[in-house]
C-alpha positions as CSV (number, residue, x, y, z in Angstrom):
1,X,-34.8,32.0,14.1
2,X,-31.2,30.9,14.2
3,X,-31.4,30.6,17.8
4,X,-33.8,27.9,17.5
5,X,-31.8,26.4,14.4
6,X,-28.9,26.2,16.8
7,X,-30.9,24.8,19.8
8,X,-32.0,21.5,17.5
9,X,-29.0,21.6,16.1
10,X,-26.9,20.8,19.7
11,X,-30.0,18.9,20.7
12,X,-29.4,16.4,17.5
13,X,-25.3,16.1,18.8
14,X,-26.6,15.0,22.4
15,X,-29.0,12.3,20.8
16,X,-26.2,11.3,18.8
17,X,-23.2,10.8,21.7
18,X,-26.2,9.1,23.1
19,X,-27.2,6.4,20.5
20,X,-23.0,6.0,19.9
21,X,-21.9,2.7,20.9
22,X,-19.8,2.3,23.9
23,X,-16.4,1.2,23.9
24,X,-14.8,-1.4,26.1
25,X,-12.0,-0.4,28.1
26,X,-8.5,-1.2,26.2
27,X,-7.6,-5.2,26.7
28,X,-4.4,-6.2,28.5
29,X,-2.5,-9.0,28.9
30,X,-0.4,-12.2,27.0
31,X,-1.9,-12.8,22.7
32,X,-3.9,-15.8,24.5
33,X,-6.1,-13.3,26.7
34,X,-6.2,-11.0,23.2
35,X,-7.1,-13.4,21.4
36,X,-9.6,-15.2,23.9
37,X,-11.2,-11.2,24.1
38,X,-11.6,-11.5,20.3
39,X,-13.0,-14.6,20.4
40,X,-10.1,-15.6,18.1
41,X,-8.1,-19.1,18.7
42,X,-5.3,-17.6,17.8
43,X,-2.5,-19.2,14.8
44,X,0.8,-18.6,16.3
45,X,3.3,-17.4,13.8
46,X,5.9,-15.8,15.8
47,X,6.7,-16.5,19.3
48,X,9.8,-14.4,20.4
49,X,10.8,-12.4,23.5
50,X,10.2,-9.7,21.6
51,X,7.6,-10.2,19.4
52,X,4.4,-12.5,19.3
53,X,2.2,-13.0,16.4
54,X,-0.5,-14.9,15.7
55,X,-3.2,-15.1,12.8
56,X,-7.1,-14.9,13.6
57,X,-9.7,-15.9,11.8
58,X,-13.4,-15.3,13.2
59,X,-16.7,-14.5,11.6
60,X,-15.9,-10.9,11.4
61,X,-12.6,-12.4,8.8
62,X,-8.9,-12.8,9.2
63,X,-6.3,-10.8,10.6
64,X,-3.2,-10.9,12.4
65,X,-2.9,-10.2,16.1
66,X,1.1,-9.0,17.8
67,X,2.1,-8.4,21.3
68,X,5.3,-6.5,21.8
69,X,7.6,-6.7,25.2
70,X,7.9,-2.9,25.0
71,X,6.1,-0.1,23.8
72,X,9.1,1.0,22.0
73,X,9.4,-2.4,20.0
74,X,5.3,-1.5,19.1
75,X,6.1,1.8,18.4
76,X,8.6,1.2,16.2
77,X,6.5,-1.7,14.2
78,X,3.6,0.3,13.9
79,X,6.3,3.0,12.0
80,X,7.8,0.5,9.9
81,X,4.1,-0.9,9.0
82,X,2.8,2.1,8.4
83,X,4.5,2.6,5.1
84,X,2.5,-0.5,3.9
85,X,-1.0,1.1,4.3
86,X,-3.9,-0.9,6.4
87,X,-5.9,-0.9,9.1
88,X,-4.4,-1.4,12.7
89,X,-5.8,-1.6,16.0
90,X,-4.3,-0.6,18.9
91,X,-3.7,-0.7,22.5
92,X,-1.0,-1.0,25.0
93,X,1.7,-3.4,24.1
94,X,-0.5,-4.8,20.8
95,X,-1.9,-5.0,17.6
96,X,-4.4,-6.3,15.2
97,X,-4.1,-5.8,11.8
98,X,-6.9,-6.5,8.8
99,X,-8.8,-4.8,7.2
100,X,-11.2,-1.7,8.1
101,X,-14.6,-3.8,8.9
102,X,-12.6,-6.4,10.3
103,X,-11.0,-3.4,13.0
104,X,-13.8,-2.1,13.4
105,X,-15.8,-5.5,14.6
106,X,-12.4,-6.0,17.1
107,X,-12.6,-2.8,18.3
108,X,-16.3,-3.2,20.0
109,X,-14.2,-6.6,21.8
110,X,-11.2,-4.9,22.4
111,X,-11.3,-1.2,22.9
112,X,-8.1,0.2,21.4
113,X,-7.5,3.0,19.0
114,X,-7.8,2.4,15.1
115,X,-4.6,4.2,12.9
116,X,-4.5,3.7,9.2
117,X,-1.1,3.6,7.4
118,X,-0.3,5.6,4.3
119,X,-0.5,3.1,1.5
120,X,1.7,5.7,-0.3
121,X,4.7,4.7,0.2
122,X,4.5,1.7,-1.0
123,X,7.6,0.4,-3.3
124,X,7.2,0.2,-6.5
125,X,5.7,-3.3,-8.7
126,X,2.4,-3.2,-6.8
127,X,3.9,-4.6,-3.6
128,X,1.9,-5.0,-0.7
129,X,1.5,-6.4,2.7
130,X,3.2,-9.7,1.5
131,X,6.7,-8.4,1.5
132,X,6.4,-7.1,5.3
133,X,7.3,-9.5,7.7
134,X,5.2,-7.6,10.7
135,X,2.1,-8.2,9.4
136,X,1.5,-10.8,6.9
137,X,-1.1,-13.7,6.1
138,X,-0.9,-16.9,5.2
């Protein structure tokens, strides 16, 4: 008896991996051939050596899409950005930032892997992502 439990059992997982959507590879390239991925035209708010940013807005909602010259300079904005909680998508050399649906919609365009930052550290008074120059809206 539990053999056969544990046969459907690993049968349902295969029928599962095979029903799961598949991912695109990981997008490359400038925040104009992000963007154009996303089917975002993107809102430049930042256009640095170091730093690009732009804000998005498409059917799936708004968020803000960052390349970074470095992976370091990503790194260590995905760090600082973490202590402000959210939803980030990520691949090599970018981000997109919004909210979990709106990740989760990119991520079928983009590939990438999803972090969420620890909304606990947050200072005190109820400040959010509007204090943060990395990442926020207009």
């Amino acid at each position: 008896m539990l053999a056969a439990l544990a046969l459907v059992l690993a049968a349902g997982c295969g029928t599962n991996d095979d029903e799961a959507p598949r991912m695109p590879k990981t997008a490359t390239g400038s925040l104009e051939q992000i963007a154009s991925k996303a089917e975002c035209e993107p809102d430049i708010q930042t256009d640095a050596a170091e730093l690009r940013q732009a804000n998005c807005t498409t059917g799936d909602g708004k968020y803000v899409l960052a390349t970074f010259a470095t992976d370091r300079g990503q790194r260590e904005w995905l760090n600082e950005a973490n202590d402000y909680g959210g939803s980030y998508l990520v691949g090599r050399k970018w981000v997109a930032v919004g909210e979990a649906k709106v990740v989760a919609a990119l991520r079928g365009r983009l590939g990438g892997t999803v972090e969420t930052g620890s909304a606990h550290h947050r200072p005190a008074g109820g400040g959010g992502h509007e204090g943060h120059s990395g990442h926020h809206m207009n």
